[in-house]
C-alpha positions as CSV (number, residue, x, y, z in Angstrom):
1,X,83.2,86.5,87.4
2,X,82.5,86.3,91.4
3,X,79.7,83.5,91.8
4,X,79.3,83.5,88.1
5,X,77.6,79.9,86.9
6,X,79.4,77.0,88.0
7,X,79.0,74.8,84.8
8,X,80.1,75.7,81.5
9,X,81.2,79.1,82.5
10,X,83.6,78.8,85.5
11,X,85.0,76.0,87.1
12,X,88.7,75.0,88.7
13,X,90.8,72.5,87.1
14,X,94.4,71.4,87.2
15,X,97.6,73.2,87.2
16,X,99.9,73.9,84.1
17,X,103.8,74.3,83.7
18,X,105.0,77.9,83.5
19,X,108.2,80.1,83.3
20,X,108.8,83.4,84.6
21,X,108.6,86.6,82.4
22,X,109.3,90.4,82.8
23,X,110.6,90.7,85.9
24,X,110.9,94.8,87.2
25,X,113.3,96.0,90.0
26,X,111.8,98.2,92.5
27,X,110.4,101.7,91.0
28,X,109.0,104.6,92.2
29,X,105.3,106.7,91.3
30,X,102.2,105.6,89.8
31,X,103.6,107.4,86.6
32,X,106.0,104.8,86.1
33,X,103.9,101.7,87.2
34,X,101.5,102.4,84.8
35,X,104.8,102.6,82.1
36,X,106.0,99.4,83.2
37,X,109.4,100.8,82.5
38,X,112.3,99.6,84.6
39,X,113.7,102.4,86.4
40,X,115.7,101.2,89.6
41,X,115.6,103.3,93.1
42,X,116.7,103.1,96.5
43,X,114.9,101.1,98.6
44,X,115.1,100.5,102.4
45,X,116.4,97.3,103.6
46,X,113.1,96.1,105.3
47,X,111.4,96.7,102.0
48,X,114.1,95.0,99.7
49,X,113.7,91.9,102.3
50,X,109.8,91.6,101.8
51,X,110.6,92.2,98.1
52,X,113.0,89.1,98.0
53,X,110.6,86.9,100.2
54,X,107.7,87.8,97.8
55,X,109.9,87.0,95.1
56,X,111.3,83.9,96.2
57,X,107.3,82.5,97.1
58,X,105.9,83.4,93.4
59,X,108.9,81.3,92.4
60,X,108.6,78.7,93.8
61,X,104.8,78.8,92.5
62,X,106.5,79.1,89.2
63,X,109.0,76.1,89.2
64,X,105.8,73.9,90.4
65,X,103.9,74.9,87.5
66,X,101.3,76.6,89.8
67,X,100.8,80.1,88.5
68,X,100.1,81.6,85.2
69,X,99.4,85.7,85.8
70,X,100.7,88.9,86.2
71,X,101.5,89.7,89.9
72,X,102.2,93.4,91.0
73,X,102.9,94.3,95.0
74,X,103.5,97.8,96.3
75,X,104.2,99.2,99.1
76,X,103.7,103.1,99.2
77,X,105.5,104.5,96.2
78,X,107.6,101.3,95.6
79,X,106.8,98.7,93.7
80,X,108.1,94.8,95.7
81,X,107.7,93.3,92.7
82,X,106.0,93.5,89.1
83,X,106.4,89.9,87.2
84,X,104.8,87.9,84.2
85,X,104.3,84.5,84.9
86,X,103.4,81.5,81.3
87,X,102.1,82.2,78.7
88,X,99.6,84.9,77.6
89,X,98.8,82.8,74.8
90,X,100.5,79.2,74.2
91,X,99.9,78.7,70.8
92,X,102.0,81.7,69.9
93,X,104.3,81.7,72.9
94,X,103.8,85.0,74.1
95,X,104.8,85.6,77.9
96,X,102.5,87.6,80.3
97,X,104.0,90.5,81.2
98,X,102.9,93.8,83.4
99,X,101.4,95.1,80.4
100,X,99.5,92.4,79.2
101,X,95.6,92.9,79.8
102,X,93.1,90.2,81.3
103,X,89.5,90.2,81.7
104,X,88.9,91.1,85.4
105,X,85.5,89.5,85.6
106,X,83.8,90.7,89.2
107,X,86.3,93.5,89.9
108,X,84.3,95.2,87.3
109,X,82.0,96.2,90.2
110,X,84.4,98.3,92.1
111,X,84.4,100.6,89.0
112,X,80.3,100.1,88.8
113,X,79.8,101.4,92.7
114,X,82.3,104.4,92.2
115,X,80.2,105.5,88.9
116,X,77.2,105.5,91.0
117,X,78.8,107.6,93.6
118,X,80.4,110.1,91.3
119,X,76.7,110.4,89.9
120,X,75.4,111.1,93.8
121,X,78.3,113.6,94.1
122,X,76.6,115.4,91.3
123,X,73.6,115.6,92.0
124,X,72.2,113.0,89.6
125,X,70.5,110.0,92.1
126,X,71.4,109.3,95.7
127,X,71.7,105.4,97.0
128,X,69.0,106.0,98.7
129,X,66.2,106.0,95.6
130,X,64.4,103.2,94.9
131,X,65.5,101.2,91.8
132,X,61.9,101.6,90.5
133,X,62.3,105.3,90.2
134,X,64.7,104.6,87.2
135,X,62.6,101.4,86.1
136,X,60.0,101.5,83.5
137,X,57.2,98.9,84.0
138,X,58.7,98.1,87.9
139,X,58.3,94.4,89.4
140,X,55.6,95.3,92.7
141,X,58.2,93.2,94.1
142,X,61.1,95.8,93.5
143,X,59.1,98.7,95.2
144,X,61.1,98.4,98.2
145,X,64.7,98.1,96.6
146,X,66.9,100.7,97.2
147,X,70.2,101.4,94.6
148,X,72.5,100.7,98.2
149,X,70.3,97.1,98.3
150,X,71.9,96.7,94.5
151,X,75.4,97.9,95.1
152,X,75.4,95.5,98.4
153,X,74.0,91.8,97.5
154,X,71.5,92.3,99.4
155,X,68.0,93.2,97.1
156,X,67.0,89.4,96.9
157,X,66.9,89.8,92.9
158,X,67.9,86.2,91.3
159,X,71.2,86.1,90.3
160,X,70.9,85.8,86.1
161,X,74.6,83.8,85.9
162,X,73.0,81.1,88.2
163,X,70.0,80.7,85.8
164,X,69.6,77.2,84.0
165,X,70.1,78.3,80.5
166,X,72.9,80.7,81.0
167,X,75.4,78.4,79.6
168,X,73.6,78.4,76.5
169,X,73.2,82.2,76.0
170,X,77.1,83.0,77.0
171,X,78.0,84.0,73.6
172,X,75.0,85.6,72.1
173,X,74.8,89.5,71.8
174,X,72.4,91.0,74.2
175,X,70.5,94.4,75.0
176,X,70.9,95.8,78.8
177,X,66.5,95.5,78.7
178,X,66.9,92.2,76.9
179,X,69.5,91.0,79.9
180,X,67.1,93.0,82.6
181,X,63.8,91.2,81.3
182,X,65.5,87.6,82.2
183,X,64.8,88.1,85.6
184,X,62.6,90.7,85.7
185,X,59.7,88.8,86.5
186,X,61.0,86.4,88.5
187,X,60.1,86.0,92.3
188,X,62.5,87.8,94.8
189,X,65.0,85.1,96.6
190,X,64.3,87.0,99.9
191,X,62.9,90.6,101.2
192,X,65.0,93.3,100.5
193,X,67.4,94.2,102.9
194,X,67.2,91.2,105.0
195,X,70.2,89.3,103.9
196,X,73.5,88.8,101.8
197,X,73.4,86.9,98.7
198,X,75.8,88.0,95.6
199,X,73.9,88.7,92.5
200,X,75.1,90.0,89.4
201,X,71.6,91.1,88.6
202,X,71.8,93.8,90.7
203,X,74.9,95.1,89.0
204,X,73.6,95.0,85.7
205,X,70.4,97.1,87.2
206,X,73.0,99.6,88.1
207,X,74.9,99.6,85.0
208,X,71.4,100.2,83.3
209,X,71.0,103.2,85.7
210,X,74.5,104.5,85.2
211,X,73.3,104.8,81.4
212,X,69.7,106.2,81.6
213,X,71.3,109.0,84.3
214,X,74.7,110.1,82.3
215,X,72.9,109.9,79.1
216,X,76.3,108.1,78.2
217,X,77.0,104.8,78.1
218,X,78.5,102.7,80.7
219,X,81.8,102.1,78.7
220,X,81.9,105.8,77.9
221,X,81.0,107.1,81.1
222,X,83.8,104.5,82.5
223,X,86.5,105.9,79.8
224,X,85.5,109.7,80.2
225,X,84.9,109.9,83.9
226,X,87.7,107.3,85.4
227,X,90.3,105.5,82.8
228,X,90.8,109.1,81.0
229,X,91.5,111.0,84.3
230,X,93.2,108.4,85.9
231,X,95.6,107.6,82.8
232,X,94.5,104.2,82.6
233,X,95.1,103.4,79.3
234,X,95.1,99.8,79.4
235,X,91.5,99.6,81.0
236,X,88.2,99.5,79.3
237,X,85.2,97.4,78.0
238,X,86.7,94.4,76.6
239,X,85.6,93.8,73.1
240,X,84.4,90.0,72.0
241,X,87.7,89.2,70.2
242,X,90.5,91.2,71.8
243,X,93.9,90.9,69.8
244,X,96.9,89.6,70.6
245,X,99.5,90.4,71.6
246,X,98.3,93.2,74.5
247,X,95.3,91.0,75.5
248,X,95.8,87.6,77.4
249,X,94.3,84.3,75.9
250,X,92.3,83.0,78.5
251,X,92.6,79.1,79.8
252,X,90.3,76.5,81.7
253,X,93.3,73.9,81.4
254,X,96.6,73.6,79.7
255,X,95.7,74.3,75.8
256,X,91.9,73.7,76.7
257,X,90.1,77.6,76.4
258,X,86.8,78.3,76.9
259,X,83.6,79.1,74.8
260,X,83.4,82.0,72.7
261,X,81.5,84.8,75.1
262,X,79.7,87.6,73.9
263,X,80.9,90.4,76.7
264,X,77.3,92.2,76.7
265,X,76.1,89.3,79.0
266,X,78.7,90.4,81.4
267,X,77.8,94.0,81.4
268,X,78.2,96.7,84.0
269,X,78.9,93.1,86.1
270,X,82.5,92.1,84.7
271,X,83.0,93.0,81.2
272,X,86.1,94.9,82.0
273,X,89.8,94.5,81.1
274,X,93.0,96.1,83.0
275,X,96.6,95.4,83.6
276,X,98.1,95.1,87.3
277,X,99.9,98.4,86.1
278,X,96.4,99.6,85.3
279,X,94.6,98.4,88.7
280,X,98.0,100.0,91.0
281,X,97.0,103.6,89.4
282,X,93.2,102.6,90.4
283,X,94.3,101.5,94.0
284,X,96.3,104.6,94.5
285,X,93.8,106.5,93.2
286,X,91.3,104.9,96.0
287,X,94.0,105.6,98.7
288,X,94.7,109.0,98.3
289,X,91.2,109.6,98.0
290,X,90.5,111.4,94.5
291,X,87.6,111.0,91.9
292,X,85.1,111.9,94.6
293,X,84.3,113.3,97.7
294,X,85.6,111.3,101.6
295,X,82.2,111.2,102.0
296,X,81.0,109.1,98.9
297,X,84.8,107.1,99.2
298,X,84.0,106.4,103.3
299,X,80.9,105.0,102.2
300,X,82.1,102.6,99.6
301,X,84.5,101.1,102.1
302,X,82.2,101.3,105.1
303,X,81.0,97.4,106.1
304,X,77.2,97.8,104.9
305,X,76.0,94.6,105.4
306,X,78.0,91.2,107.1
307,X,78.4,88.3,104.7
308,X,77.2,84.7,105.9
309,X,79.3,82.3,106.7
310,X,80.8,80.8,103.5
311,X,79.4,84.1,101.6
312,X,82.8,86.2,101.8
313,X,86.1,84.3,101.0
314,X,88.0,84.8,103.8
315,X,86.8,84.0,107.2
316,X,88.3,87.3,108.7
317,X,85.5,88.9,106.5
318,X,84.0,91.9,107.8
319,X,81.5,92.5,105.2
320,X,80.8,94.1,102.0
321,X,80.9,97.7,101.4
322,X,80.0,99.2,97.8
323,X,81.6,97.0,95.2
324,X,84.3,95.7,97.8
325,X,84.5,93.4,100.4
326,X,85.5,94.8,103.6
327,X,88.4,92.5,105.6
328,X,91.4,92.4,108.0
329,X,94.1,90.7,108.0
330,X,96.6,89.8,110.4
331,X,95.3,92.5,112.5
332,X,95.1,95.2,109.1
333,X,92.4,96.3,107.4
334,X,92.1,94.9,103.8
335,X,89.6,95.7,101.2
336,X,89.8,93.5,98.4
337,X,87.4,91.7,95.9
338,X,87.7,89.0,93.3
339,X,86.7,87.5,89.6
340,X,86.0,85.2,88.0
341,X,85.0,85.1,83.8
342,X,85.7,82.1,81.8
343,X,89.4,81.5,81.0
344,X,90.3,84.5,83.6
345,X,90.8,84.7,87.7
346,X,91.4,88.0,89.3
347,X,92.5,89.3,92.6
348,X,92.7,92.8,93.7
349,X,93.0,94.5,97.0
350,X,94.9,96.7,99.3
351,X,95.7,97.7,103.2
352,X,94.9,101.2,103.2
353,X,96.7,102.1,106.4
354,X,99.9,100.4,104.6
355,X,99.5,101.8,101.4
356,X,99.9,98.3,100.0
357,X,98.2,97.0,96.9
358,X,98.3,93.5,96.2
359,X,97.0,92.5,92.2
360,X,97.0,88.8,90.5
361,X,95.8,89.0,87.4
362,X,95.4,85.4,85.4
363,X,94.5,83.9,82.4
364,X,94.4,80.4,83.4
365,X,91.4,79.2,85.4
366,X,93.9,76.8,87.4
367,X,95.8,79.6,89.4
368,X,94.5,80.3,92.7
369,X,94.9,83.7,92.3
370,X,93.1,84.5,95.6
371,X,95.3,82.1,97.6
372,X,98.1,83.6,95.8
373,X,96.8,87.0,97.1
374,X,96.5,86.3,100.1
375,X,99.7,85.0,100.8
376,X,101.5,87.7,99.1
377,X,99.6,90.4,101.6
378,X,100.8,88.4,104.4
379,X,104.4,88.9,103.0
380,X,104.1,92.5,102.2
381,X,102.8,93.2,105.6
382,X,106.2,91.3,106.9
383,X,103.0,88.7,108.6
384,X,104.5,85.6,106.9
């Protein structure tokens, strides 16, 4: 997941050959993105161009063995291109398709921050409380932290994934309190409020919240309050073991997969799963400005804090809003965010005044799915 530990749990290594899988003409509606059926419609000229160029970039990624994802572009109601790229898992040579669902590591927090937002909609807590109110036994150090400090990087609480002995804990079960107590006694990396640092902790404190507030849990509160409604029915709280062949294998390196991971240590921080089908229903969702009110929605993509240099990944960085870092590019405004969880890479993001959504999905560790991401707004936009 995004900044999650750099040793035994994430890490870049070389490419892998690939081949191309699934490939969708042009359709129109959510409805039928989320299908993944194949239904073919007319399409301007401008739009089929951008289609082909976006095409003809992913493969050429393919043919130099530099991609193994899912990759889904729209552009309004039409889709520029919905493809499958390697293998989902090698060992049984199944293909990725649009359908196939990958561990989206730190994209889990987009889903986190809108939670907490439907919650202040109804009444429930407002961003402004102080994380102790919902603490038991509060840190004198967490006094001053405020829920907007959590959903913003910027409450100086350790980040738990950059701890020492993380490696060794990846794939043991643990309790939200159990995962709370590692750093709950630890010293503050800075006052609250005065800076940007990303730190899963303060997602997890808001998962925690989300559950001690809905009297739900946060998968169920997730399933009953967004996937449900939104017909998302390839997204959820991955389990430990998800089967093949919906759920991608997940790669370091060619044929080398990562330790077994226990997904309670990811949390309300990036223990969730999707498809690009899935995250286009979720984008569209954003865009048109449903699940709750402009108010809560203007907030989450409002620039709350600025990132430091190197902090946000691209240097047109604005900041970071709720859950989303805030961006333009080539003159547009882009929200976005990425994740990282061992064996997985995602990208996800979108130019509101477009209506473009731009989603890389992978299962090998190897992709640059940001770069990937990148390059493919540029070509949507008609910048590249």
């Amino acid at each position: 997941m995004g900044n999650f530990s750099k040793s035994l749990a994430v890490f870049l290594l070389t490419v892998i050959p690939v081949f191309s899988a699934c490939a969708m003409t042009p359709v129109k509606a959510a409805a039928t993105a989320a299908t993944g059926t194949n239904t073919p419609i007319s399409t301007s000229t401008s739009d089929m161009i951008l289609s082909q160029k976006i095409t003809d970039y992913l493969n050429q990624l393919n043919a130099n063995g530099n991609i193994t994802a899912s990759v889904l572009v729209a552009k309004g109601n039409d889709i520029l291109i919905s493809k499958g790229f390697g293998w989902a898992d090698a060992d049984q040579h199944i293909a990725n398709t649009p359908q196939t669902r990958f561990r989206i590591g730190s994209n889990t927090k987009q889903f986190t921050a809108m939670a907490i937002l439907m919650l202040q909609d109804r009444g429930k807590l407002h961003v402004t409380d102080h994380l102790c109110q919902y603490i038991a036994n509060c840190p004198a150090d967490w006094e001053p932290i405020t829920l907007e400090e959590l959903l913003i990087h910027s409450s100086g609480i350790p980040n738990y994934t950059d701890f020492s002995d993380f490696p060794s804990v990846i794939g043991q079960p643990v309790t939200v309190e159990a995962l709370i107590d590692r750093f709950k006694s630890r010293p503050l990396d800075f006052p609250p409020g005065s800076r940007w640092s990303y730190s899963n902790s303060g997602y997890i404190l808001l998962g925690y919240i989300i559950e001690k507030v809905s009297g739900l849990s946060y998968a169920e509160f997730l399933q009953q309050n967004i996937f449900t409604p939104l017909h998302m029915a390839n997204t959820g709280y991955d389990s430990n073991s998800p089967s093949l062949p919906e759920h991608a294998t997940g790669y370091l390196s060619p044929n080398n997969k990562p330790v077994f991971l226990d997904m309670s240590e990811f949390f309300s921080a990036g223990a969730l799963y999707s498809t690009v089908t899935d995250m286009l229903i979720w984008d569209r969702a954003l865009m048109s400005g449903q699940l709750v009110s402009s108010a809560a929605l203007n907030s989450m993509f409002s620039v709350h804090i600025p990132c430091p240099a190197g902090g946000c990944a691209l240097s047109t960085d604005l900041g970071y809003g709720y859950g989303w870092f805030i961006a333009e590019q080539a003159g547009h405004r882009y929200d976005y965010h990425w994740g990282r969880i061992d064996g997985f890479m995602s990208s996800n993001g979108f130019f509101p005044d477009e209506q473009i959504s731009v989603i890389v999905l992978s299962n090998m560790e190897t992709t640059d799915t940001f770069g990937v991401s990148t390059q493919l707004g540029l070509l949507a936009l008609g910048a590249a």
